[in-house]
N, C-alpha and C positions, 0 to 999 in steps of 0.2 A: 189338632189332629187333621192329617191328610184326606181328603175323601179319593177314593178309589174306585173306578171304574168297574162294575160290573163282569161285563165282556170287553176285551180287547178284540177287534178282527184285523188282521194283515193276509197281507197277499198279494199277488199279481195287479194289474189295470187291467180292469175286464171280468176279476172272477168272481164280482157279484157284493163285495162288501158293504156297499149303502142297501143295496136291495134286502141282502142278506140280516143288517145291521137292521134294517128297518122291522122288517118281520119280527126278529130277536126280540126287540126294545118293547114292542107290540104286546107278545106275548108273556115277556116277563113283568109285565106294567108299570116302562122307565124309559125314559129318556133318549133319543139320538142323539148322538153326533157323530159330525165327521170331521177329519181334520183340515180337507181337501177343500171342504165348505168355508170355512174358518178363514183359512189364507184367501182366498177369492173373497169372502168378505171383509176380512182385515185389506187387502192389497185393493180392492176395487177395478181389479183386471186377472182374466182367466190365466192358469197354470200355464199354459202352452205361452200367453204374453210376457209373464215372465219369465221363463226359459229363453224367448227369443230376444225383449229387450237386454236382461240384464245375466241371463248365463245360468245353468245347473248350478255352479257353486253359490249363487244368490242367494237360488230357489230352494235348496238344502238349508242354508242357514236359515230362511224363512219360515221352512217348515218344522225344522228342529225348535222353534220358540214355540209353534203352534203346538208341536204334539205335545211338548212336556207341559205347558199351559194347559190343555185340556185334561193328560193323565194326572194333574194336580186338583182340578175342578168339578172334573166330571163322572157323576155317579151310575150313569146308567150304559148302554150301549156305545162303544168309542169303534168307527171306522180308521183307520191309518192309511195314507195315503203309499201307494205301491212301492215304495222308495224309503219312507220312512227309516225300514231299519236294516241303513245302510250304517247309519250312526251311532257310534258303539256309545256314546252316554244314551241314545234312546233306549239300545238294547238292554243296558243294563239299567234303564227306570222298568222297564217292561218285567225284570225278575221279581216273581212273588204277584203278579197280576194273572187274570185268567185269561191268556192267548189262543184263540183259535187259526191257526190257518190256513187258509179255506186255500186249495189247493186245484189245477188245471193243469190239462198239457197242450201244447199248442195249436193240436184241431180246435180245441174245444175255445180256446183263445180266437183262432180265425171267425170262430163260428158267430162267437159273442161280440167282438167288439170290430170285428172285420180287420182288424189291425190297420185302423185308421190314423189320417194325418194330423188329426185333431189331438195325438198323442205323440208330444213332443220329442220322445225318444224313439218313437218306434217311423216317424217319417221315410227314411230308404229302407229298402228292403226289410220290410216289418215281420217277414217269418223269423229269417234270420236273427234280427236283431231281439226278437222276443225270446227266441230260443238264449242266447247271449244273457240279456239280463235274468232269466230265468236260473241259468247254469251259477252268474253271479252272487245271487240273491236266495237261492234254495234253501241253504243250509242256515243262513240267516234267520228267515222267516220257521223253519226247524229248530234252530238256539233258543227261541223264545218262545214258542209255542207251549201250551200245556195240551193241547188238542189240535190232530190236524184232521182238517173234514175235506176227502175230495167233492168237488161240485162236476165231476163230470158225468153228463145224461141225469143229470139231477136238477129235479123244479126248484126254486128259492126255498119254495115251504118245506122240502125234502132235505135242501143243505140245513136251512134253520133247525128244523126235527135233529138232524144228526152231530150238530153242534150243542143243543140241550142236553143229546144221549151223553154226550161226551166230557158234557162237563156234571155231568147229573143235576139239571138245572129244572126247576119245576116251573107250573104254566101260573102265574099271577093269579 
């Protein structure tokens, strides 16, 4: 038998999933992961160097082995990397899991991550292009979802709270 991840978190770069994931993990008394972590430590070089060496299509393939590897392994809190589920065998591992996600709009994006260069996709014109992927990606991140929590003007502790209400998850 498969073990199965707890919480699922997706969503945007920036709106809080490791923080969010962390807290979660915390209070449910289980486990983190992320999958952003994983490839950086599998790969031994940051997401943005492999976007730049070896191309998005690399960095997809890369990650699509890490997320299903972890939703095969991992029983406690799983972050998903912003992009994740763009890949429709993820999306359809993600059915029958408990998806939250954690939802922003692009003030609340500018505010948090400054729409930095340090994020491979968002380098020119990062409002724009966040608006873009966002418009891309929404209904995505909505496909899979069992729960969507917005995080904007909300503390971490506040999204985590609203994400337990959501799934009717109790405190460890």
């Amino acid at each position: 038998m498969s073990t199965v991840p707890a919480v699922v978190l997706v969503g945007p770069m920036g709106v809080g999933k490791s923080t969010v994931g962390r807290l979660l993990a915390e209070r449910l008394g289980l486990g983190y992961r992320d999958t952003d972590e994983d490839i950086v430590a599998g790969e031994g070089r940051t997401i943005a160097e492999i976007f730049v060496d070896e191309g998005e299509p690399v960095f997809r393939a890369i990650e699509k082995q890490a997320v299903h590897l972890a939703l095969a392994e991992h029983e406690g809190v799983l972050a998903l990397g912003g992009g994740a589920v763009l890949d429709a065998d993820t999306r359809a591992l993600l059915a029958g899991h408990r998806v939250v996600y954690l939802s922003m709009d692009v003030e609340e994006a500018v505010k948090r991550t400054g729409l930095n260069v340090a994020r491979p996709l968002l380098a020119v014109n990062p409002r724009k292009q966040w608006r873009e992927l966002m418009e891309a990606r929404r209904h995505l991140y909505e496909e899979v979802a069992t729960a969507v929590v917005a995080t904007d003007g909300r503390t971490p502790e506040e999204v985590t709270q609203a994400a337990m209400d959501a799934l009717e998850l109790k405190e460890a």
